[in-house]
C-alpha positions as CSV (number, residue, x, y, z in Angstrom):
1,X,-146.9,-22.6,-142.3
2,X,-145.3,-20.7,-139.0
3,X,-142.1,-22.0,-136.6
4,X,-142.1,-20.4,-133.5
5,X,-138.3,-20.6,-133.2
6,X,-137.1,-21.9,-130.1
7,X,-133.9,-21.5,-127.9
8,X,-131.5,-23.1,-129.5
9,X,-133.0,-23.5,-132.5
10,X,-130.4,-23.1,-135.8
11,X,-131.7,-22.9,-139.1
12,X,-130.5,-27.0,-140.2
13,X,-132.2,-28.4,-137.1
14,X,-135.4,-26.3,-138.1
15,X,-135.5,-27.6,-141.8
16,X,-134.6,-31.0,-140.5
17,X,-137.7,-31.0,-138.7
18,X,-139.8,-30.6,-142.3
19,X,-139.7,-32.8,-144.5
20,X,-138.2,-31.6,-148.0
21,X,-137.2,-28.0,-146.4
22,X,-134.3,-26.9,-147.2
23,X,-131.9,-23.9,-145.4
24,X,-131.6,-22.2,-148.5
25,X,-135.8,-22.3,-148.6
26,X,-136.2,-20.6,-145.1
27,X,-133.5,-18.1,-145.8
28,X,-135.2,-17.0,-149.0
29,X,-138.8,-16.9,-147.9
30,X,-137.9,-15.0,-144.8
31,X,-135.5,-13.0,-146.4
32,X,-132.4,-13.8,-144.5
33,X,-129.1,-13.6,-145.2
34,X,-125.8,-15.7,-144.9
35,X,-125.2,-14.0,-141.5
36,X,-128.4,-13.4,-140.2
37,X,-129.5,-14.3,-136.5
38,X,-132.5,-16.1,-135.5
39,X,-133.8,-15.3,-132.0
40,X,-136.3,-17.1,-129.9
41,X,-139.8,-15.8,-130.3
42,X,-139.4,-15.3,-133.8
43,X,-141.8,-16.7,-136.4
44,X,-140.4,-17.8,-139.5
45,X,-142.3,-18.7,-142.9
46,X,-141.7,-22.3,-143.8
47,X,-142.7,-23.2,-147.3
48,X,-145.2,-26.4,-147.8
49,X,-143.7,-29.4,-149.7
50,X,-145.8,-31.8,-151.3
């Protein structure tokens, strides 16, 4: 699935809002790295879980 991320947005409050999706998850899939910047408008991959 696709999050649209939002102003103010961080990477915890966006894995927060999936169940069983980690940080670590959303970094890798969308290959980011430890100091990478999200912006608004930008679509990130989020992994399904179950």
């Amino acid at each position: 699935m696709i999050h649209t991320v939002k102003s103010g947005d961080t990477l915890w409050d966006i894995a927060r809002a999936y169940d069983g999706v980690t940080v670590e998850q959303i970094k890798k899939l969308n290959s980011l790295g430890n100091t990478s910047r999200i912006k608004p408008g930008q679509k990130l991959r989020i992994a399904r879980v179950g």
